[in-house]
Structure formats: structure tokens, C-alpha cells
C-alpha positions as CSV (number, residue, x, y, z in Angstrom):
1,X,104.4,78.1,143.0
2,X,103.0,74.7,141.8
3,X,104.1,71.0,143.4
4,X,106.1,73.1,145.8
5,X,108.0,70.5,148.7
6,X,111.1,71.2,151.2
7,X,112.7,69.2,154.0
8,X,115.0,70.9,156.2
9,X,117.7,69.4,158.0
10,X,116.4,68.0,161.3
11,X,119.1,69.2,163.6
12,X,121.0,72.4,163.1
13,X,124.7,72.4,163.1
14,X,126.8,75.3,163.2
15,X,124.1,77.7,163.6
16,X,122.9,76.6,159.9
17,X,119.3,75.5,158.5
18,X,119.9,73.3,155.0
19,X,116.7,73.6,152.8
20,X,116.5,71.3,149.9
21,X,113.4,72.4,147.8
22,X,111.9,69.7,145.2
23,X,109.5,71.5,143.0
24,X,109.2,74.5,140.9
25,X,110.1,77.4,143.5
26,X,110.6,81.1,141.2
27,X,110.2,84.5,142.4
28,X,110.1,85.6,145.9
29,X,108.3,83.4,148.1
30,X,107.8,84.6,152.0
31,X,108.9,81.5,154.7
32,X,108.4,81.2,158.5
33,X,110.5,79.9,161.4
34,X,107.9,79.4,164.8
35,X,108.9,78.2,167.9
36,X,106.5,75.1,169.6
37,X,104.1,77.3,170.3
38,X,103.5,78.4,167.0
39,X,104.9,82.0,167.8
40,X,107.1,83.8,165.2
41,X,110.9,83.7,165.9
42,X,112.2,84.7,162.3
43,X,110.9,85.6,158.9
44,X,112.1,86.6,155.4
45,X,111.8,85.9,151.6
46,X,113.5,83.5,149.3
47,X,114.2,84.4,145.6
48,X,114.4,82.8,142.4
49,X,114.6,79.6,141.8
50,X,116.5,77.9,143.5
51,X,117.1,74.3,144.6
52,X,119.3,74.4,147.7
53,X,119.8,77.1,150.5
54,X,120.8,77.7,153.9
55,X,119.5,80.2,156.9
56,X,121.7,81.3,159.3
57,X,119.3,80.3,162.6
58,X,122.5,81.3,165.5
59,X,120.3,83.8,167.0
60,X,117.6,81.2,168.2
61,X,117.5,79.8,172.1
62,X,117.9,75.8,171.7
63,X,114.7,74.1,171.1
64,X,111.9,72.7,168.7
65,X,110.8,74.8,165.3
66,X,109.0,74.8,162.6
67,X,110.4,76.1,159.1
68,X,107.4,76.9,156.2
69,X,107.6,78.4,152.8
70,X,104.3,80.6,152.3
71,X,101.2,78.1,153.3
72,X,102.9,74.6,152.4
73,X,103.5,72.2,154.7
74,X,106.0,72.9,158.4
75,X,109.0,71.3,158.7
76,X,110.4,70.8,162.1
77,X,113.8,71.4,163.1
78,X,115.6,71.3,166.3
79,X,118.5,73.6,167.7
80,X,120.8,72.7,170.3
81,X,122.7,74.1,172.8
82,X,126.7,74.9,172.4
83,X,128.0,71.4,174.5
């Protein structure tokens, strides 16, 4: 992984996290989703490269998180209740 960025969409509708990656993302790199207190709430890998994915986050009380590919920067994200 070299010049490896993401931005995730800021507010998650329909239970979906977008991730747009810019960069040169290739084989399988780990990512993180922590709640505001920095404590773990999902985990998993993304392969090959890719450009544009979505996680399915539906499990996850409303609130602020965090999304972050292996040591690069955190993205924050927020989920909302069902209205």
C-alpha cells in the first residue's frame, strides 16, 4: 500500500458505509470500525484493488464511528436511528 486515502460517507443510509479509496489499494488490507471511545465494534479485510465499496454497518447502535484501513488515517461516520 503506497499513497493510500479513503473518505467514507459521513452519514449512513440504509444501513450502508460507501468507501471511495484514491490510491493504490491491492491485496488484502485489514480495516476498523470503533465507536467514540475508540473501542472495536466491527473488523474485517478488503481485497484487491479496488476503488469503490460498501459495508453493511445495520448491526451498529446509532452513534459516532470511526472507519480505518490498516494504520492510515480515521474517517468518522455517523449512524442514525430508524425515524
Amino acid at each position: 500500500m503506497v499513497n493510500l486515502s479513503y473518505k467514507v460517507s459521513s452519514v449512513v443510509n440504509n444501513s450502508i458505509l460507501e468507501i471511495i479509496i484514491d490510491g493504490n489499494m491491492s491485496g488484502s488490507n485489514k480495516y476498523k470500525i470503533t465507536n467514540a471511545g475508540d473501542g472495536l465494534m466491527l473488523y474485517g479485510e478488503i481485497e484487491g484493488k479496488i476503488k469503490r465499496t460498501c459495508l453493511y454497518v445495520g448491526g451498529l447502535p446509532p452513534g459516532q464511528y470511526c472507519f480505518q484501513i490498516e494504520e492510515f488515517s480515521k474517517e468518522q461516520f455517523s449512524v442514525f436511528g430508524i425515524l
